[in-house]
PDB file of N, CA, C, O and CB in Angstrom:
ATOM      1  N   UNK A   1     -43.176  33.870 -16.249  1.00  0.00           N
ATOM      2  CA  UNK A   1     -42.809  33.331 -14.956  1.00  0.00           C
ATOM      3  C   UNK A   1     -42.312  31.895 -15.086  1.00  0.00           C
ATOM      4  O   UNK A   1     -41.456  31.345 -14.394  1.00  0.00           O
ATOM      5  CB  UNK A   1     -43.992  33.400 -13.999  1.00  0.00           C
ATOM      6  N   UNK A   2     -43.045  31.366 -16.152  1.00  0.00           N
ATOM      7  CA  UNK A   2     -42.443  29.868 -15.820  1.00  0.00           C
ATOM      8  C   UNK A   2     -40.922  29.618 -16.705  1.00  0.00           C
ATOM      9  O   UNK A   2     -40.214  28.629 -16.514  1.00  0.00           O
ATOM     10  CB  UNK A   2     -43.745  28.548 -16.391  1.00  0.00           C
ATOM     11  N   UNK A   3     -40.709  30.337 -17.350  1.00  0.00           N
ATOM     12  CA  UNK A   3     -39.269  30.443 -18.004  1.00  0.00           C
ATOM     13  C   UNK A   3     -38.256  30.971 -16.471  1.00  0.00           C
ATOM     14  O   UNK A   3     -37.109  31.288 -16.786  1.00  0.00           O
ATOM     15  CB  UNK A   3     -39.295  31.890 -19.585  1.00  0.00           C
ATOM     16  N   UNK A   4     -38.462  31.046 -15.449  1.00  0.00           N
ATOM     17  CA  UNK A   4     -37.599  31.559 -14.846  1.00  0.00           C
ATOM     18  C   UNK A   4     -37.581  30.834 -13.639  1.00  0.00           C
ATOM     19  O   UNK A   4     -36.878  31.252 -12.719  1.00  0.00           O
ATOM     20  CB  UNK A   4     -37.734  32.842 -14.787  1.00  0.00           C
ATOM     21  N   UNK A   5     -38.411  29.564 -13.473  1.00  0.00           N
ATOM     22  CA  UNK A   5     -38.360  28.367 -12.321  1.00  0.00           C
ATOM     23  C   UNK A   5     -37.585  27.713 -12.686  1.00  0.00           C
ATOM     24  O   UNK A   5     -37.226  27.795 -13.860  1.00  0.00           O
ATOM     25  CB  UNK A   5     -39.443  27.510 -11.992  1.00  0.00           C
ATOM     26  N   UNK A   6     -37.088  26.911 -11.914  1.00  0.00           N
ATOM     27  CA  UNK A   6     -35.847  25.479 -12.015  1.00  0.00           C
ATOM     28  C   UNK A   6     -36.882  24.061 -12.837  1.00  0.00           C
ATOM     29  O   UNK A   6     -37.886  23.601 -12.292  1.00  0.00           O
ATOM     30  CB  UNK A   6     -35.186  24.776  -9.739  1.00  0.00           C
ATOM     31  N   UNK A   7     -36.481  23.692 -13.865  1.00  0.00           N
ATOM     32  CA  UNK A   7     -37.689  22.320 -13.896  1.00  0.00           C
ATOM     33  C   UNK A   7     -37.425  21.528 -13.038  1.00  0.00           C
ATOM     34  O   UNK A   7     -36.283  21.481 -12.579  1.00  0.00           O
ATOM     35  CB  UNK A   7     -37.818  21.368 -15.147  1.00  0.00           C
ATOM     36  N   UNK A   8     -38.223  20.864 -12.688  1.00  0.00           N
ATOM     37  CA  UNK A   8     -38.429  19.636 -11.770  1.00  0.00           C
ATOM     38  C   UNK A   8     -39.643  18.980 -11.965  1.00  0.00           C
ATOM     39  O   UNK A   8     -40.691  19.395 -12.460  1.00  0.00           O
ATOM     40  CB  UNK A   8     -38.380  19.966 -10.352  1.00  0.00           C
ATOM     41  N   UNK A   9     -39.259  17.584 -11.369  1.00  0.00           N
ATOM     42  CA  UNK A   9     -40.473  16.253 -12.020  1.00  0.00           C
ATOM     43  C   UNK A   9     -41.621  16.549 -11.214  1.00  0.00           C
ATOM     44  O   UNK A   9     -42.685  15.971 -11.433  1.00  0.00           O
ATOM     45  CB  UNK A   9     -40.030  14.330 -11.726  1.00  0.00           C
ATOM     46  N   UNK A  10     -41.458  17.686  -9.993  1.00  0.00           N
ATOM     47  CA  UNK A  10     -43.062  17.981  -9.378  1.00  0.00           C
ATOM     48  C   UNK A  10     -43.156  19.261 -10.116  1.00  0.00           C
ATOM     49  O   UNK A  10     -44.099  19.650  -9.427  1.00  0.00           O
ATOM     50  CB  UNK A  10     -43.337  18.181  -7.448  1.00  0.00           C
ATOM     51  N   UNK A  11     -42.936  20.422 -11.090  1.00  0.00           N
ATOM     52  CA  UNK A  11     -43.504  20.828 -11.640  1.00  0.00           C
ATOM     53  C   UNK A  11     -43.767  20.732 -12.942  1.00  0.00           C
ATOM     54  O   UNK A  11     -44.403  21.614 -13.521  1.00  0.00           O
ATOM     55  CB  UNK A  11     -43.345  21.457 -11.341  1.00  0.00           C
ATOM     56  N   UNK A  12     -43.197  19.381 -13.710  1.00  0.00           N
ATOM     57  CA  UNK A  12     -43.960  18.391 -14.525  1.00  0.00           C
ATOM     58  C   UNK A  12     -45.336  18.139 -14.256  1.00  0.00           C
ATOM     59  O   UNK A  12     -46.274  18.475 -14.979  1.00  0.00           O
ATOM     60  CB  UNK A  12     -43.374  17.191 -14.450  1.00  0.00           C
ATOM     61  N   UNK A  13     -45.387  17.664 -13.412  1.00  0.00           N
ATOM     62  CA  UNK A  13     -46.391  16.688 -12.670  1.00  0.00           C
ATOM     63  C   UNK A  13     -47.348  18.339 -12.637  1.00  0.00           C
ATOM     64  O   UNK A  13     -48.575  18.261 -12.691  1.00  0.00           O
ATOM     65  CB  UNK A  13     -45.713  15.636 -10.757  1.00  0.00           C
ATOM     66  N   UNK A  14     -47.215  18.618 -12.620  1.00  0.00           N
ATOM     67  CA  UNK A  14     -48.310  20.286 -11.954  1.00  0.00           C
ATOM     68  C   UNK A  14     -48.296  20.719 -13.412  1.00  0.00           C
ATOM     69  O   UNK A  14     -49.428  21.201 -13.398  1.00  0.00           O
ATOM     70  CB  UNK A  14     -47.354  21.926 -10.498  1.00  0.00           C
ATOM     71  N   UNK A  15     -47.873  20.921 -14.687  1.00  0.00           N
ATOM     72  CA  UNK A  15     -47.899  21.144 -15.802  1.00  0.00           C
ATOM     73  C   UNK A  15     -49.065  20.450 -15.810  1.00  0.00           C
ATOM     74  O   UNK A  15     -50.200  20.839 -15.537  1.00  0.00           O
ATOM     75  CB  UNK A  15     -46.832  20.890 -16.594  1.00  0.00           C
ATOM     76  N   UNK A  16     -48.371  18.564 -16.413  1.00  0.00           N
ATOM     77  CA  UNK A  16     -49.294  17.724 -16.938  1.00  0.00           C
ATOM     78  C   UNK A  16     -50.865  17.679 -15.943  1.00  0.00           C
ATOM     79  O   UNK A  16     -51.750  17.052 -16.525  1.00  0.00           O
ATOM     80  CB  UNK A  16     -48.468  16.256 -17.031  1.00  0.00           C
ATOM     81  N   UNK A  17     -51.179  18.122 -14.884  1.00  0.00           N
ATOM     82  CA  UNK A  17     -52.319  18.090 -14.427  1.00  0.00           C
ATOM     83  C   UNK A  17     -52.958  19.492 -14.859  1.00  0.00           C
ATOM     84  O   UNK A  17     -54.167  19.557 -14.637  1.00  0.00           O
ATOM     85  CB  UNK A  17     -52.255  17.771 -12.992  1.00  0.00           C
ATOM     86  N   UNK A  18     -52.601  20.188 -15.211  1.00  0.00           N
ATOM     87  CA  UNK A  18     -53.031  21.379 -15.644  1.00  0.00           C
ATOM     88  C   UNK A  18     -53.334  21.941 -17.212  1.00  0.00           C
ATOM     89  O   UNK A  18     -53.814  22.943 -17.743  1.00  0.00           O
ATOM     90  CB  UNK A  18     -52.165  22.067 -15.112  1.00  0.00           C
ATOM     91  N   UNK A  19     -52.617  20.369 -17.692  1.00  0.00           N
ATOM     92  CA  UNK A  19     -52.713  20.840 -19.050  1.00  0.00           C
ATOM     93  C   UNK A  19     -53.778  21.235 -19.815  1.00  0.00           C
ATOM     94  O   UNK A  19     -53.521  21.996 -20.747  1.00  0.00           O
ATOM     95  CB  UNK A  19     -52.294  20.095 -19.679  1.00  0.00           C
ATOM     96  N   UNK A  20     -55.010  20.867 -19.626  1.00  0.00           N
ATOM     97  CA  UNK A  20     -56.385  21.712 -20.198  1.00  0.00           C
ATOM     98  C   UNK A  20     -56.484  23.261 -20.098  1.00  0.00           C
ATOM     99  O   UNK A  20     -57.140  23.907 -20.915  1.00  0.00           O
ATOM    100  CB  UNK A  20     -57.676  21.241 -19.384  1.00  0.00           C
ATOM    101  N   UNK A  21     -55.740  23.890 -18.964  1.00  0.00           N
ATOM    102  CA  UNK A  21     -55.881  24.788 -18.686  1.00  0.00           C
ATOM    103  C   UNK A  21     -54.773  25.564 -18.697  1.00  0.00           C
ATOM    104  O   UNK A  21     -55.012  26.572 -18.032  1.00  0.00           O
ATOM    105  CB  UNK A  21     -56.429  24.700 -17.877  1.00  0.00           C
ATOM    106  N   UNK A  22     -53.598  25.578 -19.166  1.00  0.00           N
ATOM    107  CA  UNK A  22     -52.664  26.262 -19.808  1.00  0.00           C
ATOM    108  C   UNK A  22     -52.967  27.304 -21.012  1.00  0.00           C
ATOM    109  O   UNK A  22     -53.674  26.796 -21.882  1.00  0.00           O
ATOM    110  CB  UNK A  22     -51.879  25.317 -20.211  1.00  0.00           C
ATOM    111  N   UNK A  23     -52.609  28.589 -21.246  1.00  0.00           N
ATOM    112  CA  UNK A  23     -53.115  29.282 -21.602  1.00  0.00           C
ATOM    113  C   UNK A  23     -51.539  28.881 -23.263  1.00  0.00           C
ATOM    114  O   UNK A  23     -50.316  28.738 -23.237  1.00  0.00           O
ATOM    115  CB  UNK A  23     -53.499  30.709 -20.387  1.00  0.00           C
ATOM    116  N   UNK A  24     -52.656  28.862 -24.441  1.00  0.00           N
ATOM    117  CA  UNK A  24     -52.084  29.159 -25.628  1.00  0.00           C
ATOM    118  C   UNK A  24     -50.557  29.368 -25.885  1.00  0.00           C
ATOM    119  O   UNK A  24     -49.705  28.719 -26.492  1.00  0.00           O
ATOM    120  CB  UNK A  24     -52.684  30.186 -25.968  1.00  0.00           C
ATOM    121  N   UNK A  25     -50.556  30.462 -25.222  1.00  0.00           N
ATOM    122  CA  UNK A  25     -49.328  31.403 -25.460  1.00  0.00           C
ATOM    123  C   UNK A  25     -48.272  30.847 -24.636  1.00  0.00           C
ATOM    124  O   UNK A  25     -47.126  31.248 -24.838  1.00  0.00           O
ATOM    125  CB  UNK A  25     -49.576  32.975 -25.063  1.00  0.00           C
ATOM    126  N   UNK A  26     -48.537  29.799 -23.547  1.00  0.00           N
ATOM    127  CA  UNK A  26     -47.262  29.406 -22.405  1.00  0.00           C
ATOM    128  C   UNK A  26     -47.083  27.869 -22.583  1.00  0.00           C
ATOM    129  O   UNK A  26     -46.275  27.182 -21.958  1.00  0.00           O
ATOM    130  CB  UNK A  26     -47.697  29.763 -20.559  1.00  0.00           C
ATOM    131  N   UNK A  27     -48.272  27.277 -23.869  1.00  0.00           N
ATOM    132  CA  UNK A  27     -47.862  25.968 -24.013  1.00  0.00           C
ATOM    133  C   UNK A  27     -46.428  25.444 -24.664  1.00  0.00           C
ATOM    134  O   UNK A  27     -46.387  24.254 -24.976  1.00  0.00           O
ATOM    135  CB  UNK A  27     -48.857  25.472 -24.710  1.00  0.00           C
ATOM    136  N   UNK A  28     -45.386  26.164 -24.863  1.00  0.00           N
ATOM    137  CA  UNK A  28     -44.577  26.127 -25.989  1.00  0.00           C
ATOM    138  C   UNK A  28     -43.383  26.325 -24.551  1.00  0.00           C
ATOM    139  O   UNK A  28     -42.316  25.718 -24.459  1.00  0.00           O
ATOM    140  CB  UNK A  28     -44.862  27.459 -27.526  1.00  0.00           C
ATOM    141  N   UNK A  29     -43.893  27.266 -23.607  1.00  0.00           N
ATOM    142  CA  UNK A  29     -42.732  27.629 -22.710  1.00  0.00           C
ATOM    143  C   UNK A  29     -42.630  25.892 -21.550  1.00  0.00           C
ATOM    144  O   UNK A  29     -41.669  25.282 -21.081  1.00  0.00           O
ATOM    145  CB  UNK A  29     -43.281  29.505 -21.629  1.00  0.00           C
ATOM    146  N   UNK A  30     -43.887  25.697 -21.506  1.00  0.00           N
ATOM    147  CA  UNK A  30     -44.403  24.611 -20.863  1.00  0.00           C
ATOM    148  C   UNK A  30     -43.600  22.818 -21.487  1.00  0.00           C
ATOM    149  O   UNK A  30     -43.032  21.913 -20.876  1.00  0.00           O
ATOM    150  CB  UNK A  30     -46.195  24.850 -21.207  1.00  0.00           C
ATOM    151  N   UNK A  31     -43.860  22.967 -22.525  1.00  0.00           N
ATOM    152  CA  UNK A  31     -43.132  22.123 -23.288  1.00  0.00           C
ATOM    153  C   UNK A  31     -41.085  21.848 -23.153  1.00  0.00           C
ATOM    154  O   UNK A  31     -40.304  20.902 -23.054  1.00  0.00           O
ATOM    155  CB  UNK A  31     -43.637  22.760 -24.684  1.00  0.00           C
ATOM    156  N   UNK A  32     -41.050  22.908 -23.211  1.00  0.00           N
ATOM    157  CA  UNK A  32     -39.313  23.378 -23.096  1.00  0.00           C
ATOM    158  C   UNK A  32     -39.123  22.903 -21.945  1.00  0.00           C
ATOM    159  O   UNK A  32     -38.195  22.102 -21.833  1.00  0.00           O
ATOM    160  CB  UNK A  32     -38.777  25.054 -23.119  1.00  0.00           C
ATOM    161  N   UNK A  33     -40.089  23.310 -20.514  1.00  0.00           N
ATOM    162  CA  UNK A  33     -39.826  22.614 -19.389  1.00  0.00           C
ATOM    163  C   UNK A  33     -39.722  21.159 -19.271  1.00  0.00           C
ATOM    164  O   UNK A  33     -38.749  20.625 -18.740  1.00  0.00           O
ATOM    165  CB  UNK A  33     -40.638  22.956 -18.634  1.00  0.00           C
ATOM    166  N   UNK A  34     -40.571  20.602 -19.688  1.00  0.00           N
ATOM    167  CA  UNK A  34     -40.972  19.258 -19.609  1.00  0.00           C
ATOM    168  C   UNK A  34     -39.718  18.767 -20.472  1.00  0.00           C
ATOM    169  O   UNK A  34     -38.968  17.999 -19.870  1.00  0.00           O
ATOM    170  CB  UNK A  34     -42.576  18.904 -20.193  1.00  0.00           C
ATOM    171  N   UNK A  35     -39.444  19.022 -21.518  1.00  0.00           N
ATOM    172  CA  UNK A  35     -38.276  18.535 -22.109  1.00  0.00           C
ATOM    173  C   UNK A  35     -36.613  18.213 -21.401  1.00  0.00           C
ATOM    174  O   UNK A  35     -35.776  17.320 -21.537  1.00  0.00           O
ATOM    175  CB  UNK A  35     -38.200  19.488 -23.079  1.00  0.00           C
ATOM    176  N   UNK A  36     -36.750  19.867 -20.360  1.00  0.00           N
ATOM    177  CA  UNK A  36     -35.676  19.594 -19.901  1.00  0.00           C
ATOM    178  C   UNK A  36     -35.385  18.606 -18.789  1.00  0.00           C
ATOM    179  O   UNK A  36     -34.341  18.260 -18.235  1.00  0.00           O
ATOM    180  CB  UNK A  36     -35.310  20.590 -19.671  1.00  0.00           C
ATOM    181  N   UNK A  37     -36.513  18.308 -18.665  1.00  0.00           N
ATOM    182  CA  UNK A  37     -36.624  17.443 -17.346  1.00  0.00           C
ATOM    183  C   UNK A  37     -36.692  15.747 -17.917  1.00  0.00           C
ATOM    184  O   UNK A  37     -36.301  14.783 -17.259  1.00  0.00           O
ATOM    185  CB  UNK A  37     -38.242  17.959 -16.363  1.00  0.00           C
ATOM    186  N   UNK A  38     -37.103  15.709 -18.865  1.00  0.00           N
ATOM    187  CA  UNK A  38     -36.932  14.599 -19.458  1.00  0.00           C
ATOM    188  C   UNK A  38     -36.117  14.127 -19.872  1.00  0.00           C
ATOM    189  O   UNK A  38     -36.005  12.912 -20.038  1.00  0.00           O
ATOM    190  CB  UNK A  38     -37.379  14.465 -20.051  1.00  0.00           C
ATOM    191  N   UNK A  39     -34.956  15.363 -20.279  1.00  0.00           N
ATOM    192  CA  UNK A  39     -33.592  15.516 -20.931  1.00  0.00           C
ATOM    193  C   UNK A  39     -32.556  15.020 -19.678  1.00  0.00           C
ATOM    194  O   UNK A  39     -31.680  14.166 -19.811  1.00  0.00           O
ATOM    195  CB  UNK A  39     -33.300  17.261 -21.493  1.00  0.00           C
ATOM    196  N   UNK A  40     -32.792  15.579 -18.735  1.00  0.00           N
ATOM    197  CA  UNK A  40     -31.938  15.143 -17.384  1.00  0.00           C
ATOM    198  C   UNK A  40     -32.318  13.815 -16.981  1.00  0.00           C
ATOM    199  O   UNK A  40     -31.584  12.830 -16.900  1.00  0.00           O
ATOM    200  CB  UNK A  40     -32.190  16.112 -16.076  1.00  0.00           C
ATOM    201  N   UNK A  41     -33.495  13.897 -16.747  1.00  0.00           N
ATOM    202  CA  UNK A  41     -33.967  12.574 -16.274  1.00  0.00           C
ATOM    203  C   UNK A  41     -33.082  10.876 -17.056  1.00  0.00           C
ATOM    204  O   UNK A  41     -32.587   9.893 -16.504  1.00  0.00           O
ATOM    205  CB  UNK A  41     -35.785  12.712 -16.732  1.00  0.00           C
ATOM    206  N   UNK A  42     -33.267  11.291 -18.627  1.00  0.00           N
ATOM    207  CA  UNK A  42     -32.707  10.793 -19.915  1.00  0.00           C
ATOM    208  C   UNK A  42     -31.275  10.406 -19.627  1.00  0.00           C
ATOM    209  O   UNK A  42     -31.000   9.310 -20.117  1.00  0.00           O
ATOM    210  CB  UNK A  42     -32.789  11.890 -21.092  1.00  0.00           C
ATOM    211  N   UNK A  43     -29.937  11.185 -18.749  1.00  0.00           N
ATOM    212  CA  UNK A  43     -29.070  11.587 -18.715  1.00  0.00           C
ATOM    213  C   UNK A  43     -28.756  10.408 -17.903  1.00  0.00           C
ATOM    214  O   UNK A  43     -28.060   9.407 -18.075  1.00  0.00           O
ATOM    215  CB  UNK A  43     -28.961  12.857 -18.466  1.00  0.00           C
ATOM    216  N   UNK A  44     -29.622  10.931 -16.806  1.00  0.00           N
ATOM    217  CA  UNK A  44     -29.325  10.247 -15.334  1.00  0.00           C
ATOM    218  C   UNK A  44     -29.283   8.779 -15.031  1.00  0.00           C
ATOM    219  O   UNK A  44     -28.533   8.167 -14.272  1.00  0.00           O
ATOM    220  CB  UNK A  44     -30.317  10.668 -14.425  1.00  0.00           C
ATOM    221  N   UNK A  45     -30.559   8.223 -16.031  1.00  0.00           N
ATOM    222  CA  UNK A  45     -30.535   6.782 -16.540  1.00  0.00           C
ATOM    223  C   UNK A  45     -29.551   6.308 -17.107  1.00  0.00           C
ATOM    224  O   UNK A  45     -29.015   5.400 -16.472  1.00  0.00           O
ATOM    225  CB  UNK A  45     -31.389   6.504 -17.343  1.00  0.00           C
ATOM    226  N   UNK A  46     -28.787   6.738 -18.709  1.00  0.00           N
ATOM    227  CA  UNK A  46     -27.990   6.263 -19.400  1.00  0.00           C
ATOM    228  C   UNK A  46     -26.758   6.189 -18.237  1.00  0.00           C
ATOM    229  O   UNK A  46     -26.473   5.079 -17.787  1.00  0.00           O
ATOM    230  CB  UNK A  46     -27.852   7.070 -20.727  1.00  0.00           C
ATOM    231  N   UNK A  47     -26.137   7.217 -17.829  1.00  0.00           N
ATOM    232  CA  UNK A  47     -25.130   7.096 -16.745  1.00  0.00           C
ATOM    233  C   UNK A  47     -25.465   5.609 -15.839  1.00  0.00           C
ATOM    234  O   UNK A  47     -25.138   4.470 -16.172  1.00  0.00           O
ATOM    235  CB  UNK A  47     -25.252   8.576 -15.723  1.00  0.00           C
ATOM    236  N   UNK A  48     -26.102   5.965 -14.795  1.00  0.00           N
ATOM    237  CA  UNK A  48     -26.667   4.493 -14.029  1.00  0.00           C
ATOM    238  C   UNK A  48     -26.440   2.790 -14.813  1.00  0.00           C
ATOM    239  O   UNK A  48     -25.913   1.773 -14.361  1.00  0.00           O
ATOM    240  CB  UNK A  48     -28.543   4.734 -13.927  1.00  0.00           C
ATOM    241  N   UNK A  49     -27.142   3.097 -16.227  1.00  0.00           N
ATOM    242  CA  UNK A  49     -27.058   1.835 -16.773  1.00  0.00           C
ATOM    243  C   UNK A  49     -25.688   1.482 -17.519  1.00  0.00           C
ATOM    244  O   UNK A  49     -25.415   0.321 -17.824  1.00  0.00           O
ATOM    245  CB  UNK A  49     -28.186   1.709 -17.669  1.00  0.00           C
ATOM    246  N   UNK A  50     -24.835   2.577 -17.795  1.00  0.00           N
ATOM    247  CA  UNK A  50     -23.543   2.169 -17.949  1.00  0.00           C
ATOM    248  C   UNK A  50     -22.504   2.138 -17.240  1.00  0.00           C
ATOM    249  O   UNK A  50     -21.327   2.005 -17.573  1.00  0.00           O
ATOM    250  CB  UNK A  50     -23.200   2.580 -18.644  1.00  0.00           C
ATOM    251  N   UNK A  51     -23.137   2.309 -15.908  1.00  0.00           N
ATOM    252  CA  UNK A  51     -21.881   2.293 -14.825  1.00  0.00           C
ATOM    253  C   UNK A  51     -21.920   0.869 -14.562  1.00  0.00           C
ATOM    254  O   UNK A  51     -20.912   0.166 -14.486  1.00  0.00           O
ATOM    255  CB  UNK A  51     -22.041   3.271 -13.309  1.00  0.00           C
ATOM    256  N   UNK A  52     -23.581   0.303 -14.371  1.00  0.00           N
ATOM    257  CA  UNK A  52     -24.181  -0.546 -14.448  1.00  0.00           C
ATOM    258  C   UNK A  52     -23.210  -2.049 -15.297  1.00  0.00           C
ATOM    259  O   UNK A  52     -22.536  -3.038 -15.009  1.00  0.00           O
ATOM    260  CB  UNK A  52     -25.401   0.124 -15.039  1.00  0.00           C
ATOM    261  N   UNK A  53     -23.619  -1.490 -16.160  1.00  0.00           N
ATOM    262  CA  UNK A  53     -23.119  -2.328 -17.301  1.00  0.00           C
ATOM    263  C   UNK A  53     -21.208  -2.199 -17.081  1.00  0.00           C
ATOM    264  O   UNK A  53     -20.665  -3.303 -17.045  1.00  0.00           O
ATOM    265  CB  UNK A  53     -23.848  -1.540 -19.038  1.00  0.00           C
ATOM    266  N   UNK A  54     -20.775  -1.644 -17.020  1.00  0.00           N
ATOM    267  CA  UNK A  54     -19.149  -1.422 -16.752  1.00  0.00           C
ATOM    268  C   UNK A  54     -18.491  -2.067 -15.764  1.00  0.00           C
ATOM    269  O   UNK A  54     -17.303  -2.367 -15.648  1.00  0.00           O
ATOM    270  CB  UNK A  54     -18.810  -0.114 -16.438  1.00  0.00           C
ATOM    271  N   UNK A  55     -19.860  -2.318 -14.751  1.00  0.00           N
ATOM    272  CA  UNK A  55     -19.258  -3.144 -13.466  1.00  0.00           C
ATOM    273  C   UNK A  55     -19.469  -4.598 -14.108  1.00  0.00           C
ATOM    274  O   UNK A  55     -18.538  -5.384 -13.938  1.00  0.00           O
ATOM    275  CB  UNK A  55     -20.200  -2.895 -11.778  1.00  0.00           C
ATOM    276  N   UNK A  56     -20.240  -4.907 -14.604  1.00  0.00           N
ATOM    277  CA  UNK A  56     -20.804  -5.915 -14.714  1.00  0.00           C
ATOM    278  C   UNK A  56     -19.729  -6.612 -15.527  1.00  0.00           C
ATOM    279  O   UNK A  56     -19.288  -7.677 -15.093  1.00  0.00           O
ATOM    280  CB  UNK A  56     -22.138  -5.775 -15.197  1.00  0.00           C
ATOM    281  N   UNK A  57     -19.181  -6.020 -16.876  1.00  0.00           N
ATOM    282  CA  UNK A  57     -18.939  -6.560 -17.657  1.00  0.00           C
ATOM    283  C   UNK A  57     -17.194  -7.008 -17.072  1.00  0.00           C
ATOM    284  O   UNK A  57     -16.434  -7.970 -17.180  1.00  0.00           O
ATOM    285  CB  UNK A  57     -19.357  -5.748 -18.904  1.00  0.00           C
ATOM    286  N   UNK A  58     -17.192  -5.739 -16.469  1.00  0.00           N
ATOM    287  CA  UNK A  58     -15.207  -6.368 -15.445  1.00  0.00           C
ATOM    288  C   UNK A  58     -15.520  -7.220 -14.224  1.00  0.00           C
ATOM    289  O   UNK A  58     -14.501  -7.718 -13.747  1.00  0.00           O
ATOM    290  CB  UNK A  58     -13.971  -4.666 -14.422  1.00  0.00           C
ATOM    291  N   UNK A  59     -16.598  -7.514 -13.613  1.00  0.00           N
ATOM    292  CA  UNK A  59     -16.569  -8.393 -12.811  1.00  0.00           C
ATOM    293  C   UNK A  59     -16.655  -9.983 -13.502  1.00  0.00           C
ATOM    294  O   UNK A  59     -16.633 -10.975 -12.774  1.00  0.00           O
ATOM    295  CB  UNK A  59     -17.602  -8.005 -11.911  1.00  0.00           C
TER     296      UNK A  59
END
């Protein structure tokens, strides 16, 4: 089931509070999530700080 939700930083957040109690076998699927969300998240910053930086540097 969880291979087939959208990631998002509130079901991060519901992972990482649950993590004691994640079963063996879905910590690996659990991980992949969290990655991708970190991966976007990752994305979304670099963009911002070089648009950032692009204005900055022509003004």
């Amino acid at each position: 089931m969880l291979e087939n939700v959208e990631p998002n930083v509130h079901l991060v957040g519901t992972l990482m509070a649950l993590k004691g109690q994640i079963p063996e076998r879905t910590k690996e699927t659990a991980r992949r999530v969290v990655q991708a969300v970190v991966d976007k998240i990752r994305h979304l910053l670099e963009q911002n700080i070089r648009q950032a930086v692009t204005a900055y540097a022509s003004s």
